[in-house]
C-alpha positions, -999 to 999 in steps of 0.1 A, spaced: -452 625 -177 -490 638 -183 -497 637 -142 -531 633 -130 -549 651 -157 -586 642 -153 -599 650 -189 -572 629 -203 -580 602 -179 -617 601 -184 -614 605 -223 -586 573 -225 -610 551 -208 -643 562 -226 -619 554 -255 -612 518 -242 -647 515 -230 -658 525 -268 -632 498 -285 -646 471 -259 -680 480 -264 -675 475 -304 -650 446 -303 -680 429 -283 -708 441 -308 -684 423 -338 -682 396 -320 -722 389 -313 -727 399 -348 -699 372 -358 -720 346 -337 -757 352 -346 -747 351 -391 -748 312 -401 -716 298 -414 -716 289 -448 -716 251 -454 -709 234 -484 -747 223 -488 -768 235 -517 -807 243 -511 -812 203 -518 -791 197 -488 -767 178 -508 -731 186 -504 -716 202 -532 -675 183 -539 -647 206 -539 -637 216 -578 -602 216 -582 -585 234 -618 -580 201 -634 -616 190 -630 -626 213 -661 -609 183 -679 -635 157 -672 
């Protein structure tokens, strides 16, 4: 269908190369941020509130 068409070759693959390069950049950035925990600055954890707690 689109033969052996060099500039078309070369740009699909600095395409992929460009979508690797970024999916891998997300994914480091992913790793080096904390998770949040449920632990306040006292260390304690903090219990889960649930809508009927407001009750209490």
């Amino acid at each position: 269908m689109f033969g052996n068409d060099v500039d078309f070759l070369l740009s699909v693959h600095r395409t992929h190369a460009a979508e690797l390069r970024a999916e891998a950049a997300a994914q480091r950035l992913a790793r080096s941020v904390p998770r949040r925990s449920g632990r306040t600055w006292l260390g304690r954890r903090q219990p889960t509130r649930r809508a009927g707690d407001d009750r209490r």
